[in-house]
C-alpha positions in Angstrom: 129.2 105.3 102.4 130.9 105.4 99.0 131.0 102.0 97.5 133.1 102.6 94.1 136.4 102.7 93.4 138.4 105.6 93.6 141.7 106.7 92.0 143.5 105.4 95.4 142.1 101.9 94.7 144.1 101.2 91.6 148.1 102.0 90.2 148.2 104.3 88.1 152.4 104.9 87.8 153.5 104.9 83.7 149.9 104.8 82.8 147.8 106.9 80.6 144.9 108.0 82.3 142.0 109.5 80.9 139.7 112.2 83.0 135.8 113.3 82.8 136.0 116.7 84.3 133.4 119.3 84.5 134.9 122.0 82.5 131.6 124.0 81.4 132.6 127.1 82.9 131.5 130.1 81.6 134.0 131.9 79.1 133.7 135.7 78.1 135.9 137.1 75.6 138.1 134.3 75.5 139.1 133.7 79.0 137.8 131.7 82.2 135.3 133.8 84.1 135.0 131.6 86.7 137.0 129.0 87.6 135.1 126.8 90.7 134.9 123.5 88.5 138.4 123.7 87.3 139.6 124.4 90.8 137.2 121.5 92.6 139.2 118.7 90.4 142.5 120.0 90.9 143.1 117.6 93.4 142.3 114.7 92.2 144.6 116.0 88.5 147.3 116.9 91.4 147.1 113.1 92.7 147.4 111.6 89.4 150.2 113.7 88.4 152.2 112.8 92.1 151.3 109.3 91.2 153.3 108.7 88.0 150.7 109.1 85.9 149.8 111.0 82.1 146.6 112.6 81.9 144.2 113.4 79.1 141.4 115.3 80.4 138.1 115.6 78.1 134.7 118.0 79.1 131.9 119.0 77.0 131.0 123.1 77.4 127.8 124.4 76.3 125.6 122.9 73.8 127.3 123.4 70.6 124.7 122.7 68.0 125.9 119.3 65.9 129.6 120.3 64.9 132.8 122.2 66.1 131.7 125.9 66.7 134.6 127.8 68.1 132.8 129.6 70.5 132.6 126.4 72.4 136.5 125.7 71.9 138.0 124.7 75.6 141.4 126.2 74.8 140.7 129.0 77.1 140.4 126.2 79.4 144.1 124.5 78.5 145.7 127.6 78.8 144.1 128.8 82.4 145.3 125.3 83.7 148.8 125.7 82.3 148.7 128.8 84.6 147.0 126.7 87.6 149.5 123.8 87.1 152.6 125.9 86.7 153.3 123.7 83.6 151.9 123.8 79.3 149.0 121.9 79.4 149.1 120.3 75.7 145.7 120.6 73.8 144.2 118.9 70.6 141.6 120.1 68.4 139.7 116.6 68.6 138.8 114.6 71.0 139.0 111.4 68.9 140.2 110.4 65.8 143.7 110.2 64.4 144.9 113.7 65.6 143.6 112.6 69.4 145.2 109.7 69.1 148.4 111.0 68.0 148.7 113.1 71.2 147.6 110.7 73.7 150.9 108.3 72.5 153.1 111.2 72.3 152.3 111.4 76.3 155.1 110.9 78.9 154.5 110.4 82.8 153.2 113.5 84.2 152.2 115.2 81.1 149.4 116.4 80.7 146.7 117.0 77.4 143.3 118.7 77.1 141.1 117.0 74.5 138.4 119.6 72.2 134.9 119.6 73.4 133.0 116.3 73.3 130.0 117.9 72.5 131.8 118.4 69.0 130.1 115.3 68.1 127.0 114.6 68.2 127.2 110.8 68.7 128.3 112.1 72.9 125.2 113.0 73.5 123.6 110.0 71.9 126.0 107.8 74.1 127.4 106.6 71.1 129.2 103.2 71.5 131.8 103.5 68.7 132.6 107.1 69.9 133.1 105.5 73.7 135.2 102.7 72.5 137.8 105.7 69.8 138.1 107.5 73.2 138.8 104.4 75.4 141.4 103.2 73.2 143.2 107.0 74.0 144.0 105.5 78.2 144.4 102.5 80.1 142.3 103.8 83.1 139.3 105.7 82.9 138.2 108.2 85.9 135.0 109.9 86.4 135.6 113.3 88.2 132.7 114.9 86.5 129.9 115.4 89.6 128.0 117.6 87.4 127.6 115.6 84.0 127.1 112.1 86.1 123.4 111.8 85.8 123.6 112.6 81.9 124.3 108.8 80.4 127.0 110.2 77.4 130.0 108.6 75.1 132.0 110.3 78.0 130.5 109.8 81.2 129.1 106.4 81.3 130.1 104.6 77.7 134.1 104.9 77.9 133.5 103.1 81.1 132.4 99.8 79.8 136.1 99.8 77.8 138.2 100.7 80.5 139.0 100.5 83.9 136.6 103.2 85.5 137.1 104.5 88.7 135.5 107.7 90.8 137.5 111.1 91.2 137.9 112.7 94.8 135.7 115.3 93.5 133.2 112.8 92.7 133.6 110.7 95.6 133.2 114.2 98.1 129.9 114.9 96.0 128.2 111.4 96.2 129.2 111.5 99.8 127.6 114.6 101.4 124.4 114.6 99.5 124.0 110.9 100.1 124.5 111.1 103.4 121.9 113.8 103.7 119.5 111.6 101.7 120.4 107.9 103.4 121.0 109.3 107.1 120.8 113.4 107.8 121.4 114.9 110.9 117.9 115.6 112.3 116.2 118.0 112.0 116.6 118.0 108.0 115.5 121.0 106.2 115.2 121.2 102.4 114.8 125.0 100.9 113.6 125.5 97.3 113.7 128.2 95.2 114.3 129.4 91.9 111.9 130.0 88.9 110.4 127.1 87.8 108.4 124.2 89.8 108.6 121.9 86.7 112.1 120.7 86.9 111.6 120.1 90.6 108.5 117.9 91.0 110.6 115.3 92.0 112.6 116.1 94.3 110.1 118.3 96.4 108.3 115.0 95.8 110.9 113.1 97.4 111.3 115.4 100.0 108.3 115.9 101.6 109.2 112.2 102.4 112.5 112.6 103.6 113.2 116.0 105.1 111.1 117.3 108.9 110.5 120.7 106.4 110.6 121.9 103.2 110.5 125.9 102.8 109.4 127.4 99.4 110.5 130.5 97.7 112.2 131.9 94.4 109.4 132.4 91.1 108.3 128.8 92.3 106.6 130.1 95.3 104.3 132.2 93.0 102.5 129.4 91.2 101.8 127.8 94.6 100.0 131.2 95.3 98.1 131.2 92.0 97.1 127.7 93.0 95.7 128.4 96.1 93.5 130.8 94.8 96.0 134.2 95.5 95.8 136.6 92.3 99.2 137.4 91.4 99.3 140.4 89.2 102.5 140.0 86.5 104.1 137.3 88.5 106.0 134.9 86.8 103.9 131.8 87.0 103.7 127.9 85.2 99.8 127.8 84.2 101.2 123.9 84.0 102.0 122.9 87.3 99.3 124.3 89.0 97.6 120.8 89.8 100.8 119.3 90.2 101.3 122.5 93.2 97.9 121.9 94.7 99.2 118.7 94.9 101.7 118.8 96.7 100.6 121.4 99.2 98.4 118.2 100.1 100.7 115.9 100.2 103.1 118.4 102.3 100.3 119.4 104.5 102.3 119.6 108.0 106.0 119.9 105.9 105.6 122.6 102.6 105.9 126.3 103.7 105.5 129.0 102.1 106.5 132.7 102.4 104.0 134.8 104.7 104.9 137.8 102.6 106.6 139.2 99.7 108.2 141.8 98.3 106.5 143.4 95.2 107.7 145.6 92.3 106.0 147.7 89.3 108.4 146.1 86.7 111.2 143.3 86.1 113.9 146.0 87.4 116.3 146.8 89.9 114.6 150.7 89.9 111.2 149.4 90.3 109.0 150.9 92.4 108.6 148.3 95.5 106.6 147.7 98.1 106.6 144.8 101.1 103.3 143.1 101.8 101.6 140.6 103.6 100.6 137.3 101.2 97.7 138.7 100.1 96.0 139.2 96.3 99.1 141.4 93.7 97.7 144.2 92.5 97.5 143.9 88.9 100.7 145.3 86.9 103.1 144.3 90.0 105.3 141.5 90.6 106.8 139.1 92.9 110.5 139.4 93.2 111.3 138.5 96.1 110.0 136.6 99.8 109.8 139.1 102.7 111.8 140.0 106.2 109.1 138.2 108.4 109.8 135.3 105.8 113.3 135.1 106.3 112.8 135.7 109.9 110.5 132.6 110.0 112.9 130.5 108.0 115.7 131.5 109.5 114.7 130.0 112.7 113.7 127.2 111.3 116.8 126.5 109.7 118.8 127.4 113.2 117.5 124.9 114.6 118.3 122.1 111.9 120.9 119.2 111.7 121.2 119.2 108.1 120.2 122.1 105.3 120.2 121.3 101.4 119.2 124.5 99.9 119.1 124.7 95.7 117.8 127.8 94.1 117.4 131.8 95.4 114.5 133.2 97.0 114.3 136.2 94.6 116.0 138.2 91.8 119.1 138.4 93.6 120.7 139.9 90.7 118.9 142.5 91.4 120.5 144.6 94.4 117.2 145.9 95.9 115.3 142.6 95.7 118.3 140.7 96.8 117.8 140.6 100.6 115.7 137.5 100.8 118.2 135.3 99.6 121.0 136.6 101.3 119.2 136.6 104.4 118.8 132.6 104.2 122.9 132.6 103.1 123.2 134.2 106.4 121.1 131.9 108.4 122.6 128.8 106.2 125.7 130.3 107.1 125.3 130.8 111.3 123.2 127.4 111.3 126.2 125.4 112.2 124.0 122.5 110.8 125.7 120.0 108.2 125.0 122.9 104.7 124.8 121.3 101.2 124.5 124.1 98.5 123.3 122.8 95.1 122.5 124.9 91.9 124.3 127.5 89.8 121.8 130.4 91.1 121.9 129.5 94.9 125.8 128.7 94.3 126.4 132.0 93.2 124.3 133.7 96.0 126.7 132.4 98.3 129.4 133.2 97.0 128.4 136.5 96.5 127.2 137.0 99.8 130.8 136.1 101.1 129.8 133.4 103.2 130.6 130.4 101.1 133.2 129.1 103.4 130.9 128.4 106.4 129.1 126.6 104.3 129.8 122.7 104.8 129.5 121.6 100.6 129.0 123.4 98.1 128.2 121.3 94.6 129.8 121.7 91.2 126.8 120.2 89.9 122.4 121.2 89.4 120.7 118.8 87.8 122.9 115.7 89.2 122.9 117.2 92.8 118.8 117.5 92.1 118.9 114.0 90.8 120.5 113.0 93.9 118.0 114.2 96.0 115.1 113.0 94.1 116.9 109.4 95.1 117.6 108.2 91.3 121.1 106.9 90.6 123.2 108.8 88.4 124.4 106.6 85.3 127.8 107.8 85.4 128.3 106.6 88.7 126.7 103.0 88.2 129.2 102.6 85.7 132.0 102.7 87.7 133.7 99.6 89.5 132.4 98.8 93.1 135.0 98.5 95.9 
């Protein structure tokens, strides 16, 4: 299924190799507060280490704006590997330049170096060729391990690999794998669940599908301008006036595939305390919201998705982070969970749902990464995976 080259397909003994990761973890007061991305390409660091190799790793984190800002700085990073790898992880304050280069020839088989945030520039973002070609000239090899920056075309993700070598990560290869297979060839029945807030940044792939998938099941703030577009008032509800055509739309085009909840639950305010109430889908009353999709919701999708082959589910079905309208979404974790279909998890919110909810590891793949993993589904190619060699 995967049809590029991976880090078994070439030699990398006495080499220097350099490594995309996905190192945008989220950092509070100066430490790693969650470590999923830095733990999902251990093995392929592991592999390259074993195999004789130096590595210089490199990762963008956040969106610095236009310069070094050192609230962006990956040291945190380079030390919490040290700590993972038993061993100093060495780190430069560049990720090209003179100072970068330096460190990269100071390397020895089995060392291994951290380069500053490549968002310190701004030519990354621009996919600047003379920045692809400085950091190139740091490695003989180039891999791609970074799943969740592969469908952004940067100086790091898809330019260094026009000057080098460029081969796939196991992490990478794992990724491209399960949600390709769901796309190409699911297990039958396939059912897609959406949620989260917006509609906008999902067009696409509900889009894609409604063509694909036996059923797609709606919920999360997206649900809400469905409603609004079939005519429901909504009271406070978060809703995109803009996508309303684009939702009448597709509640055509999905006319035997979209569902949506049957009821909701409501609150008085955007707060854990609010007053709430659980009601049929019927008109909001004014100054209530929806925050979350109701029991005879997740009682209906739930036995939809027991019955399914293969579940890709991105985004929550509420405001999980809020305890008391939390029970939507964890109720379709559970039924995810039990399915014992073929489970693909995409999507910081939905990620985070099930790991909170304890049941992450009867889930079949969870991804590192949103918008590629959406990307994926909507069936575009991802440029920093065309850039890679083919087998």
């Amino acid at each position: 299924m995967f049809s590029k080259k991976t880090v078994t397909d070439i030699d990398v003994k006495g080499k220097r190799v350099l490594v995309r990761v996905d190192y945008n973890v989220p950092i509070k007061d100066g430490k790693v507060a969650d470590d999923t991305r830095i733990v999902a390409a251990m093995p392929t660091l592991n592999y390259l280490l074993d195999h004789g190799a130096a590595v210089i790793l490199c990762s963008h984190l956040g969106r610095p704006k236009g310069g070094p800002d050192p609230k962006y700085s990956l040291i945190p990073v380079a030390d919490y590997l040290s700590g993972l790898l038993g061993k100093r992880v060495a780190f430069v304050e560049d990720c090209i330049g003179p100072k970068a280069e330096a460190a990269a020839k100071a390397l020895k088989p089995g060392d291994v170096l951290l380069l500053e945030n490549t968002r310190f520039h701004p030519e990354e973002e621009k996919n600047n060729p003379e920045m692809a070609r400085q950091m190139a000239s740091l490695a003989d090899i180039y891999v791609n391990d970074a799943f969740g920056s592969a469908h952004r075309a940067h100086a790091s993700t898809e330019g260094v690999a026009h000057y080098l070598p460029a081969v796939a990560g196991f992490l990478m290869e794992k990724e491209i794998q399960y949600l390709g297979q769901a796309i190409a060839n699911p297990k039958r029945p396939f059912v897609a669940i959406m949620g989260g807030a917006k509609i906008s940044d999902k067009i696409g792939v509900i889009r894609h599908l409604l063509t694909i998938s036996d059923q797609v099941l709606i919920g999360g703030g997206m649900a809400n301008t469905f409603f609004k577009a079939q005519g429901y008032p909504v009271g406070d509800s978060l809703v995109e006036e803009d996508a309303l055509e684009t939702a009448r739309e597709l509640v055509k085009e999905g006319s035997n595939k979209l569902r949506l909840p049957v009821d909701i639950v409501i609150g008085d305010r955007f707060d854990n305390d609010a007053q709430k109430k659980v009601m049929a889908m019927s008109p909001v009353p004014d100054g209530w919201r929806i925050l979350d999709i109701g029991p005879n919701t997740v009682a209906a999708y739930s036995k939809t998705v027991q019955s399914a082959g293969t579940v890709v589910w991105n985004g929550p079905m509420g405001v999980f982070e809020f305890p008391n309208f939390a029970e939507g979404t964890f109720g379709i974790a559970r039924a995810v969970a039990e399915s014992g279909a073929t489970s693909i998890i995409g999507g910081g919110d939905s990620v985070a749902a099930i790991n909170q909810s304890g049941l992450s590891n009867k889930i079949t793949h969870i991804s590192t990464g949103g918008g590629a993993s959406l990307e994926m589904l909507e069936g575009l190619v991802l440029p920093g995976v065309a850039a890679l060699q083919d087998k």
